[in-house]
VMD Tcl script that draws the C-alpha trace (Angstrom):
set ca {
  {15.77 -7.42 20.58}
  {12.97 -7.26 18.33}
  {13.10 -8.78 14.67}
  {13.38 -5.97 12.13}
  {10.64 -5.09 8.99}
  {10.81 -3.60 5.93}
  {7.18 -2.12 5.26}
  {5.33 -0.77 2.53}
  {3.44 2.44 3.25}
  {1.90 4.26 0.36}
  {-0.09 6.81 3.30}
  {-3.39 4.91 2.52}
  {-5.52 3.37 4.75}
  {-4.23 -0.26 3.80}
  {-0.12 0.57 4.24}
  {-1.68 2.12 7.75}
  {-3.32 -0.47 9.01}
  {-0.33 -3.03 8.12}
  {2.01 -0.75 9.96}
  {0.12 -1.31 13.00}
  {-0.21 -4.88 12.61}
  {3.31 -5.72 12.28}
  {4.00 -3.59 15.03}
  {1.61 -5.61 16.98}
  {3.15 -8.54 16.31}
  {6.36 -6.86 17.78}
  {8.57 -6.02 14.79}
  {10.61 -3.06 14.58}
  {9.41 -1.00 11.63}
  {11.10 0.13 9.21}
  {8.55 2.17 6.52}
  {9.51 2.77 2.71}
  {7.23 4.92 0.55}
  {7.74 5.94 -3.45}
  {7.68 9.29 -5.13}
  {6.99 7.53 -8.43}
  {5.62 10.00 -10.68}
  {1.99 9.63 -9.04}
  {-0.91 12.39 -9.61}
  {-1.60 12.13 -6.11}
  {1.18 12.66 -4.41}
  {-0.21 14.00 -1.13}
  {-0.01 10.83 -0.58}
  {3.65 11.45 0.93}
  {2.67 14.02 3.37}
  {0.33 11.51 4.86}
  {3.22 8.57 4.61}
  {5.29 10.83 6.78}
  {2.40 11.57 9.42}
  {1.73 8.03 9.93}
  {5.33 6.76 10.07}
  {6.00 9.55 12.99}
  {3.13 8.80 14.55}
  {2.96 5.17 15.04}
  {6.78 5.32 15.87}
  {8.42 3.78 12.57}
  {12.24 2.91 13.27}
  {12.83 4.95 10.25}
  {10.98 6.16 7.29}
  {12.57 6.55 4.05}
  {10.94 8.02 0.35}
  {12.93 6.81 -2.64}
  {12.44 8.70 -5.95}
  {12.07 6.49 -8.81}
  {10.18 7.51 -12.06}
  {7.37 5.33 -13.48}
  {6.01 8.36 -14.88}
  {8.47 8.19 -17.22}
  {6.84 5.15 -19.28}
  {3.42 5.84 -18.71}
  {0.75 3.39 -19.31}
  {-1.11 4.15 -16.02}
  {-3.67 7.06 -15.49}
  {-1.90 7.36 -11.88}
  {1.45 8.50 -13.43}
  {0.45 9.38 -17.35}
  {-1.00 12.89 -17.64}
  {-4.06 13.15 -20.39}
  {-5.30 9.45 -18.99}
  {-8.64 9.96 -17.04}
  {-8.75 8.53 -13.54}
  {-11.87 6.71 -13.67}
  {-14.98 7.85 -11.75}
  {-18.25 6.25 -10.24}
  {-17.64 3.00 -11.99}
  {-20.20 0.02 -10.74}
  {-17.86 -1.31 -8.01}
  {-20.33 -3.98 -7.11}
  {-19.85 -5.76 -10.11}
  {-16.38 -5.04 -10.96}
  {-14.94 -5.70 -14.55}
  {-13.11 -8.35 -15.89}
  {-10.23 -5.78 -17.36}
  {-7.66 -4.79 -15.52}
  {-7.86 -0.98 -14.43}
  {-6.66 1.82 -16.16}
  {-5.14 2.57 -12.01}
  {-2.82 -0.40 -12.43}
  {0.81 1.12 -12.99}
  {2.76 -1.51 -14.58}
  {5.14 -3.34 -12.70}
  {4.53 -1.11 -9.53}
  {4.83 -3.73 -6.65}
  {7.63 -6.05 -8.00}
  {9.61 -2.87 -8.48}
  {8.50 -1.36 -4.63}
  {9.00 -4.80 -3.66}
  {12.72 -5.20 -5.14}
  {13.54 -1.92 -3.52}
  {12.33 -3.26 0.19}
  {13.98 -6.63 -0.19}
  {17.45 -4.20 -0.59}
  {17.00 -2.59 1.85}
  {16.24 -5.40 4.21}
  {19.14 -6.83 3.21}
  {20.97 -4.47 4.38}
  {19.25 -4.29 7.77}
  {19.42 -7.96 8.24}
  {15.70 -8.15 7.90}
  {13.87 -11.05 6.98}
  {10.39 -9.58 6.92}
  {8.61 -7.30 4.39}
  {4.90 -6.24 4.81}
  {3.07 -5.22 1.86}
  {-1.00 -3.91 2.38}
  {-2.11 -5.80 -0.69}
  {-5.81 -6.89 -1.14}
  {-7.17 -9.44 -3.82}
  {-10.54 -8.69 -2.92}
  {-11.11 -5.18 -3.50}
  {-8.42 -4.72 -6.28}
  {-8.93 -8.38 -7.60}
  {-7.98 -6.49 -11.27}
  {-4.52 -5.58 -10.34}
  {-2.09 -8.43 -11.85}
  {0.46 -7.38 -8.44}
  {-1.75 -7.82 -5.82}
  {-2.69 -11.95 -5.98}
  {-1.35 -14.64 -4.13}
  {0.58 -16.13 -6.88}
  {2.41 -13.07 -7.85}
  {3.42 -12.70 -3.85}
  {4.56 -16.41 -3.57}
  {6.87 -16.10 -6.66}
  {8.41 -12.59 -5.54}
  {8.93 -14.38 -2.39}
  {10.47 -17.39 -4.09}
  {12.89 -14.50 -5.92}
  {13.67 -12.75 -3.23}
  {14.92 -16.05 -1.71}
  {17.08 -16.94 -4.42}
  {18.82 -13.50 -5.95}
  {20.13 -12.49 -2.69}
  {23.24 -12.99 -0.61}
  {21.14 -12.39 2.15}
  {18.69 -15.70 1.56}
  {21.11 -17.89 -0.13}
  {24.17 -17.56 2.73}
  {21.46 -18.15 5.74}
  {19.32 -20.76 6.82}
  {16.43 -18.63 7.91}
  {13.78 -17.71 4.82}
  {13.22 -14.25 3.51}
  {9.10 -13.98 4.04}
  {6.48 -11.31 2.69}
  {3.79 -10.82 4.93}
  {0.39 -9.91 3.58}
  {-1.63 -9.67 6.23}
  {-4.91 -7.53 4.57}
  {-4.90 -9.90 1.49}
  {-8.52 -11.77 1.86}
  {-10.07 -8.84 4.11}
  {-12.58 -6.92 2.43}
  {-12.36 -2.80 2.98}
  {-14.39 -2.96 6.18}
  {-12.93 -6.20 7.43}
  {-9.40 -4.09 7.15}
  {-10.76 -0.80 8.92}
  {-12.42 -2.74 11.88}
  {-8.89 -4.51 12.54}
  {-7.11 -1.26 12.26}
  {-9.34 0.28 14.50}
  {-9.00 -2.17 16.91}
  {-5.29 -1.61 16.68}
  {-5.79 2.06 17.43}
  {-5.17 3.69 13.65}
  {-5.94 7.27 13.20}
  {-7.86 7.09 9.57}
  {-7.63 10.99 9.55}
  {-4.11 10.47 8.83}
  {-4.67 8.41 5.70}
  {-5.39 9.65 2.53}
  {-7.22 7.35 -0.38}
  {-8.19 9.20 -3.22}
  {-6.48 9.10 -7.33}
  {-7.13 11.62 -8.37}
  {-7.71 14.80 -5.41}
  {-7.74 18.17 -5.69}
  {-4.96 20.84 -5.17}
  {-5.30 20.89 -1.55}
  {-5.79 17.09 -1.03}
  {-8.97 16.94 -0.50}
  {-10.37 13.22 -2.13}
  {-12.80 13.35 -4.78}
  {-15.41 11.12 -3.87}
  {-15.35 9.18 -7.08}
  {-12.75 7.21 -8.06}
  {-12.29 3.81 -7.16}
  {-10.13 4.14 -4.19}
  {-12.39 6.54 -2.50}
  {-15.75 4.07 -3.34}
  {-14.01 1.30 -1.65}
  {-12.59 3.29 1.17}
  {-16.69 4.58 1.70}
  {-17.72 1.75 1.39}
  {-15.95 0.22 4.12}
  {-16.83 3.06 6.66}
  {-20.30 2.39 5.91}
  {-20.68 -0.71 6.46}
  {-18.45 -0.28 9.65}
  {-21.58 2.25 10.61}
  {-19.08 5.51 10.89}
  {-18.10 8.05 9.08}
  {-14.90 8.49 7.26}
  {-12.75 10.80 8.84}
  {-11.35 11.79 5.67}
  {-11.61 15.07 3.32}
  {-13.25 15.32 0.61}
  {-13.91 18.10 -2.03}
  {-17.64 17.45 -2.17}
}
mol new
graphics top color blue
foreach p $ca { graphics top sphere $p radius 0.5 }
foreach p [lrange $ca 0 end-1] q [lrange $ca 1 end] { graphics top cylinder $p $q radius 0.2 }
display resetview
């Protein structure tokens, strides 16, 4: 019987390409995505199409709201998703994207419900490359939540096997991550990158997410199967 995992998956191209790297390493998925108060929740829609696709053991969306405190222009209406920022030399603040808190609270949510499952796994897309400015993505915080997760539950006190968070994408640059998913087989028309798309879904082109996501198809030589508005 295969070992089960508690997975991450936002519908980006990241949470994608994790899905089919854990199931390549044989683990029965299990996929967990967030309606959080995000501006861009077509996000879910995409969630769902990957999870059926790629044969998820189950797919669940909690609703939580981190809309309700703000503070991020992914959640807070009247903050501007930023657009066409120099993503070659990055800044040195941390991005007006980053919703506060976001990953320890995903990640306390997963670690429940593995619990429950008797899983001892949890894969999380997180990159400290491209999003080097989010506080949630770097080593350190991972190793501490792992730490946590290790020592508040019943599940990793009363056994003798350790609860581990698996980030496989977390020194891959953009392209490094597409040419391993496509070598795994991932669809990337089923993904969906952008902060800040229109009212059909269609990306914008500008924002972070969708230079980085470019970016990566170029320099893989292809073209993003994606939508965008212009």
């Amino acid at each position: 019987m295969a070992d089960k995992a508690v997975l991450l998956l936002s519908g980006g191209l990241d949470s994608a390409t994790t899905l089919l790297m854990a199931k390549a390493q044989g683990f029965d998925v299990y996929a967990l995505s967030f309606a959080y108060g995000q501006r861009h929740r077509h996000e879910l829609a995409a969630a769902q199409k990957i999870a059926a696709a790629y044969g998820a053991k189950e797919h669940r969306t909690i609703t939580i709201d981190l809309g309700g405190f703000g503070g991020s222009a992914l959640t807070q209406a009247g903050l501007a998703v930023p657009k066409d920022r120099d993503m070659e030399t990055g800044s040195a603040d941390i991005p007006i994207t980053y919703v506060p808190a976001r990953n320890t609270v995903f990640l306390s949510f997963a670690l429940a419900w593995a619990e429950v499952l008797s899983a001892y796994d949890i894969f999380i897309g997180v990159n400290a490359l491209d999003y080097s400015g989010y506080p949630d993505c770097r080593p350190e915080f991972i190793k501490s939540f792992e730490d946590t997760a290790n020592l508040a539950t019943a599940h990793g006190v009363a056994n003798d096997r350790r609860i581990l968070i698996h980030t496989p994408l977390l020194y891959l640059s953009k392209a490094e991550i597409i040419a391993k998913g496509r070598a795994l087989g991932v669809d990337y028309a089923l993904t969906t990158s952008c902060y800040d798309p229109d009212a059909q879904g269609r990306a914008c082109g500008h924002c972070d997410a969708c230079q980085l996501r470019l970016k990566g198809f170029r320099e893989n030589g292809i073209a993003d199967p994606g939508v965008y508005a212009a």
